[in-house]
C-alpha positions in Angstrom: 30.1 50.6 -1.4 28.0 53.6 -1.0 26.3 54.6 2.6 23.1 54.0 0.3 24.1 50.7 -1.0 24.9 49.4 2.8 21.6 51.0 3.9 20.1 49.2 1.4 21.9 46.3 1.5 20.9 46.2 5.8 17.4 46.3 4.8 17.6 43.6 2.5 19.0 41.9 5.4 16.6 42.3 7.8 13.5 41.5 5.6 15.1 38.2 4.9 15.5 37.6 8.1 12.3 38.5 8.8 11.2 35.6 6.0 13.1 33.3 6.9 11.8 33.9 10.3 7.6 33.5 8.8 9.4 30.9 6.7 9.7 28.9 9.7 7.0 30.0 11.7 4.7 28.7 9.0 7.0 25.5 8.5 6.6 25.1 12.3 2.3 25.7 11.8 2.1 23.6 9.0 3.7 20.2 10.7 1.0 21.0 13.4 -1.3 21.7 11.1 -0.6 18.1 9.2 -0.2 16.1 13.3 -3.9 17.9 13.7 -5.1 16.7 10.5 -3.7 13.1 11.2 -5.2 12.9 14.8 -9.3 14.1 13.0 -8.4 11.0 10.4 -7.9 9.0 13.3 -11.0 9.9 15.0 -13.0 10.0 12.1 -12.3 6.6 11.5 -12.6 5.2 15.0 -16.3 7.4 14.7 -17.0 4.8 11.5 -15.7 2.2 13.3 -18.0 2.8 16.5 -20.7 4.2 13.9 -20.6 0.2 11.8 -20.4 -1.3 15.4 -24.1 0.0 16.3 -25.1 -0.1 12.9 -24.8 -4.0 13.1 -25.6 -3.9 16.5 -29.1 -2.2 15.8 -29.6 -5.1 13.0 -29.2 -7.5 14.9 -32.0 -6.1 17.7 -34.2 -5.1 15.1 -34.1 -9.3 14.2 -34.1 -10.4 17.3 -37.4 -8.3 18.0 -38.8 -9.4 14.8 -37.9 -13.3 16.1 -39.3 -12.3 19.8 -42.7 -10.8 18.4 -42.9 -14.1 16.1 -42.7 -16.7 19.3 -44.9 -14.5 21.2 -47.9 -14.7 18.4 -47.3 -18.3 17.8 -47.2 -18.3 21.6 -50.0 -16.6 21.5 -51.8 -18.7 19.0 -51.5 -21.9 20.5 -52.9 -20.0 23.4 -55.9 -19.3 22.0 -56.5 -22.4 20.1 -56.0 -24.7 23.2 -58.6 -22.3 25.0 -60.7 -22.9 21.6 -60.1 -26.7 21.7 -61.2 -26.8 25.2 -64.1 -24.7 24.7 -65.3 -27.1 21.6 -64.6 -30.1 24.0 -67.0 -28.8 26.7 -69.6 -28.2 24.7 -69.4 -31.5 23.2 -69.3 -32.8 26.6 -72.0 -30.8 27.6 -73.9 -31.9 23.8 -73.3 -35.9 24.9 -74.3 -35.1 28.9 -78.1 -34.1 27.1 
């Protein structure tokens, strides 16, 4: 072997090396890459999760106002007609009294 040849063949040494070394550099970046990726899937589904929680959460206010604001006009109502009723029964009171 020629003094070129081993100078040559050194150099091909050393850039493998040198990829074997980015090969596992970017073996090593890549399983973090793929744990990162893993944990966002993770919190992206807990953020559905939560986001279905107060999706059904604000349903179920949104019919329990609806319910609330129902008994308070029928509350209301019967209110009013019982002040209505007792109005009609004092002027018939007052009508008979004459």
């Amino acid at each position: 072997m020629t003094e070129e040849d081993k100078k040559l063949l050194s150099t091909f040494e050393a850039r493998l090396r040198h990829f074997m070394y980015l090969h596992d550099e970017l073996t090593r970046e890549n399983a973090r890459l793929k744990q990162l990726l893993a944990e966002k899937d993770d919190e992206i589904k807990q953020v559905e999760n939560s986001r279905k929680e107060l999706e059904a959460m604000y349903t179920n206010l949104k019919m329990a106002r609806t319910i609330s604001i129902h008994d308070n006009d029928i509350k209301d109502t019967k209110q009013r007609l019982s002040k209505l009723v007792r109005e009609v029964d004092r002027c018939i009171a007052l009508l008979k009294g004459q």
